[in-house]
N, C-alpha and C positions, 0 to 999 in steps of 0.2 A: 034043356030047352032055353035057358033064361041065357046060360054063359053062350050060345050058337047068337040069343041079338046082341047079346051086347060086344061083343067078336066082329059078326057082323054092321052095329053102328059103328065101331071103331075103325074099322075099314073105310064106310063111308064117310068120317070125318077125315079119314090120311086122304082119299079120293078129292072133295071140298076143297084140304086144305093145299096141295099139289095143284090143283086147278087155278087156284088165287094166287100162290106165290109166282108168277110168273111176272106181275105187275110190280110184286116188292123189289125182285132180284131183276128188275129193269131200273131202278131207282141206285143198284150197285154204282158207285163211281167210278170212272172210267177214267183209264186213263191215256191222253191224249198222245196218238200215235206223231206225233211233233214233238210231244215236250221227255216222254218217256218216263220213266219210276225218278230215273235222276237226268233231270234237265238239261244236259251239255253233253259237248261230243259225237253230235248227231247231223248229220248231213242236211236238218232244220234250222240247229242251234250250234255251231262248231267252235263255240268260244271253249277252250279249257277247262277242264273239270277243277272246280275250287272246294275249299272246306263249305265254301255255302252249301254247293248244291250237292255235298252228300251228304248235310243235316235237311237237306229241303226231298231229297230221296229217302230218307229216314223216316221223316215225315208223314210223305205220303204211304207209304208203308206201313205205318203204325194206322193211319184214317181209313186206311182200306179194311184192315185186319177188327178194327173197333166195329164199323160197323157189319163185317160178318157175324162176329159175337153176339154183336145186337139181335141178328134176326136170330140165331139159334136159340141164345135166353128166351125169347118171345117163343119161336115154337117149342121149348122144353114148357115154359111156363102155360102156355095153350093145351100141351099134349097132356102134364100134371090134370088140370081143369078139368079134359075130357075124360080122362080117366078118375079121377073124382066125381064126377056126373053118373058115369058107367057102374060106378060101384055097387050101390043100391043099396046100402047096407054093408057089403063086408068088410067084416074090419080090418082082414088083412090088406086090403085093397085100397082101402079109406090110408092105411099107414104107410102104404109103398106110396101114394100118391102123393101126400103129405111131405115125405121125406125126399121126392123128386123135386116137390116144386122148392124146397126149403134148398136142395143142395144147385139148383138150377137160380135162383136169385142171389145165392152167398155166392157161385161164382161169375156172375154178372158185375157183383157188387167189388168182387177183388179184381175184373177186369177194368173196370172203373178208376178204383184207385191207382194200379199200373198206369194206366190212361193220362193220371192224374202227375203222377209222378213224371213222365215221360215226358210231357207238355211243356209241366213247370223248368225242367231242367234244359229245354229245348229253347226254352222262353227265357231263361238266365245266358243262355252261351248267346242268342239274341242280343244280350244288351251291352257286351264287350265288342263297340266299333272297329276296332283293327280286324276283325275277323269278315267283314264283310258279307256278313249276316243280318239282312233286316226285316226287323217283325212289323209287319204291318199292322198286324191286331196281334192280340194274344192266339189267334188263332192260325192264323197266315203267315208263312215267311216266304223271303221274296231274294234274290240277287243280282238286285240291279247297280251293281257296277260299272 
């Protein structure tokens, strides 16, 4: 009888948490039917494809990809929780949850670092002017040539 609620809550928290995500994955970036994944060559923007704007499609591509990982970390790390909540005692339950959420934040944290690296290296080919790549922020590249 105990494993039929707690089956049962679990259900109702996947129900919850399907209901709410609708608001997150409206927050996804989007990307502008003008400007496209990579910027040029496009019946909006018809200037020639340069080394800029396939590090500025690169870009965007790794910002989209980051924050899908985001939200999955978050519901692996939610779903660990609720199944730690659920558990009530059992220890094998208590350990499988435990070891989800451990392996759910270490891979959050190595996507991070890729993240990290990916940036930094994006942000050094940024600061060689003949390439015609320019960083606005560390965050932003731009080619406005």
């Amino acid at each position: 009888m105990n494993f039929k609620i707690k089956i049962l809550s679990l259900i109702f928290f996947g129900i919850i948490l399907f209901a709410f995500s609708s608001s997150v994955f409206a927050q996804i970036p989007k990307i502008e039917p003008t400007g496209g994944v990579v910027p040029c060559g496009t019946e909006a923007n018809p200037q020639p494809c340069t080394l800029c704007h396939l590090v500025v499609g690169f870009h965007n591509i790794v910002q989209y990809g980051l924050f899908l990982i985001t939200i999955i970390a978050l519901a692996g790390v939610t779903f660990a929780g609720v199944m730690y909540v659920l558990s009530s005692g059992n220890e094998s339950m208590i350990t499988s949850s435990k070891n989800f959420l451990k392996a759910s934040v270490i891979g959050f944290a190595v996507v991070l670092a890729a993240w990290l690296i990916i940036n930094q290296v994006l942000l050094s080919i940024s600061a060689k002017p003949d390439l015609g790549i320019e960083a606005i922020n560390w965050y932003t590249f731009n080619c406005g040539l």
